[in-house]
N, C-alpha and C positions, 0 to 999 in steps of 0.2 A: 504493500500500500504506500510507502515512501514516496515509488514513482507519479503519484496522482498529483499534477499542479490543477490549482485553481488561478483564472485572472478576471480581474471584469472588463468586459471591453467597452463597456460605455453606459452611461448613466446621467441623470440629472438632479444626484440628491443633493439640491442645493435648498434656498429660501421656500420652495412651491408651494409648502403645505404652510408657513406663513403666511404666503398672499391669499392665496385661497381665504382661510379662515379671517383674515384680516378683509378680504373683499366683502365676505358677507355682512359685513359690518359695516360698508359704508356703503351702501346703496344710493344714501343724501348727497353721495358728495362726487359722484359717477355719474357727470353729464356729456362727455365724449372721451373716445376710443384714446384722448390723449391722459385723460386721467387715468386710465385701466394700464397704461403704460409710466407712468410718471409712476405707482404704485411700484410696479410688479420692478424695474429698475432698484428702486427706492429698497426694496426686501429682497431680490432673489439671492444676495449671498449670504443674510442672514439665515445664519442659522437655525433652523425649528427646536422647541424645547422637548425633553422627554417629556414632559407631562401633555403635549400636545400630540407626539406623536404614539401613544395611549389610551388617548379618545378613544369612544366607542363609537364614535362617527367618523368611520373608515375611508369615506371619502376625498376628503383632505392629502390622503397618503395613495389614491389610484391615482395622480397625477405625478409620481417619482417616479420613477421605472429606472428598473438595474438589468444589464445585461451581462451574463457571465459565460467564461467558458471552464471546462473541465477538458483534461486528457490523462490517457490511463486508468480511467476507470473501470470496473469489469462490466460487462453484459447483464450480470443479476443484477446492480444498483442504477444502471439506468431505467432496469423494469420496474424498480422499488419508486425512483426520483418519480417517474414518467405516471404515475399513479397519480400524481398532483397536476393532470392536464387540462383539469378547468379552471386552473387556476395560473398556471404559468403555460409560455409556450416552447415547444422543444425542438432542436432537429438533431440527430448524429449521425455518426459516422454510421454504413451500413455495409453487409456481409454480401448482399446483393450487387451493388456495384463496386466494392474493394475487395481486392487478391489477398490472402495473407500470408504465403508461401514465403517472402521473404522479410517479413521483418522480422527484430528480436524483441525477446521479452515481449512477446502476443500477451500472457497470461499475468491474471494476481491471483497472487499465493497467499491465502487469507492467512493469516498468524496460527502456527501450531500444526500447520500442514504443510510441510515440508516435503513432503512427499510426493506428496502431489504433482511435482512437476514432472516427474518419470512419466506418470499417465499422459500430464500434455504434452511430450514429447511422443509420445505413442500416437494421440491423436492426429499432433501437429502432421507427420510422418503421413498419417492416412491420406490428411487435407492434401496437403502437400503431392503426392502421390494421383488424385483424384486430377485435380487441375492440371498435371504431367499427362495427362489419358486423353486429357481433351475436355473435360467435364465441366460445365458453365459451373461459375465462381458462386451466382446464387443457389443451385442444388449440391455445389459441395461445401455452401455454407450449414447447411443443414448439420453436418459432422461436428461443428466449433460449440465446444462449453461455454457454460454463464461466465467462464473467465474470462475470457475473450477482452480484452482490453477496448475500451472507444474511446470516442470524443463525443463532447456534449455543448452543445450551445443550448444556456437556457433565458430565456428574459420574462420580465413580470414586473409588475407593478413593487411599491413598498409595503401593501397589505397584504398580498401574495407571498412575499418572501418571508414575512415577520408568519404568517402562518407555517408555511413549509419548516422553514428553518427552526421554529420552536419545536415541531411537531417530530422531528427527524433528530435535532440533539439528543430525543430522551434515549437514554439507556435498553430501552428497549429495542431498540433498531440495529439492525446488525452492522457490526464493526465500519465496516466499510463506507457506508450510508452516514454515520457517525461522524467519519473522519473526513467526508467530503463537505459536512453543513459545519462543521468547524472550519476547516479551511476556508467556507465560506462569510463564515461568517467573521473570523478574523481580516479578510478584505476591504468586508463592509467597515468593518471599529476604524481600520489605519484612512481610510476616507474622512470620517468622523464619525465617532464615540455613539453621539446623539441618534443615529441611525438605526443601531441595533435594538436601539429600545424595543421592549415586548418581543424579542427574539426567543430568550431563555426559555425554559420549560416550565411550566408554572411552579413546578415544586423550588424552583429558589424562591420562591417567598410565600407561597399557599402551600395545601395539601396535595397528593399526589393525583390527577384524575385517572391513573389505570386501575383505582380500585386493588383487589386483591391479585393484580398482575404487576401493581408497580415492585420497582429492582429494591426499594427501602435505600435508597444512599442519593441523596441530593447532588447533583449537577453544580458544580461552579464556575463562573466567568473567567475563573484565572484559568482552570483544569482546558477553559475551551482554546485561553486566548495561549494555553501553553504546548498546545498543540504540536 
């Protein structure tokens, strides 16, 4: 899992959800298109407070949108991320139109399964073998494990992300899934701090909501941002 970078490629978490919230409050004082700009100037590099970005009036925060990429990821975590697809949107790498006969390091090798790589080599070997025959790349995709490395572009709003990414730090998601919403979410902190708000998992400050499925060990910010 080492090899999984995260980056964001592009975003506008700046003033937005300032102005917004600030617009609705002056409706008296908005008599042409040059005041709705003399504002939005005036606030967009201000920065939003966490208690603003907390609201339970979520709309404020569908005007930011973050756009990120991932690579190295296996094939089981982008089935896991890709779950959240009414809420963010997706596209990767695919088995259909990419070969993978030549590159290295195809596979993650989840922690404590070390083993495991003998098999992908086994596989690999098959894949590999199949597209030597003649055999289109998408029917001898078929062959490739959840390891399968990809790439992932994902983009969504700041209320989409504050859900995923709280949803997916908890302890209960598997290692990998884990280690990708921490890397992500350490992107968003080094942008600014203010962003992550409502990221966490509710149990750093309420009670756990998996019920009799929760892990009993609270989640902390430093554990994420030490990633």
């Amino acid at each position: 899992m080492k090899q999984i970078e995260v980056k964001i490629l592009d975003h506008n978490l700046n003033g937005m959800a300032t102005f917004l919230a600030m617009l609705t409050q002056r409706g008296h004082k908005i008599t042409s298109m040059q005041d709705i700009i003399n504002l939005y100037d005036k606030i967009k590099e201000k920065s939003p407070s966490k208690d603003l970005l907390t609201l339970p009036h979520t709309t404020i925060k569908r005007m930011n949108y973050i756009t990120i990429a991932i690579v190295g990821l296996s094939t089981k975590a982008v089935s896991q991320i890709r779950t959240h697809a009414t809420r963010l949107t997706f596209i990767s790498t695919s088995t259909q139109y990419s070969s993978y006969e030549g590159r290295k390091d195809n596979y993650v090798i989840p922690n404590g399964l070390d083993d495991l790589k003998a098999d992908y080599d086994k596989i690999q070997q098959m894949y590999n073998d199949l597209i030597t025959k003649g055999v289109d790349k998408d029917k001898a995709g078929y062959i490739l494990p959840q390891g399968l490395r990809k790439a992932l572009i994902i983009s969504g709003n700041l209320d989409a992300w504050q859900y995923v990414i709280q949803t997916r730090l908890c302890r209960r998601n598997t290692e990998e899934t884990q280690h990708i919403m921490r890397l992500i979410y350490k992107a968003i902190y080094d942008i600014n701090p203010v962003f992550v708000s409502g990221m966490m998992p509710t149990c750093i400050n309420n009670k756990c909501r998996e019920g009799k499925f929760s892990c009993g060990k609270k989640l902390t910010e430093q554990e994420v941002l030490d990633e």
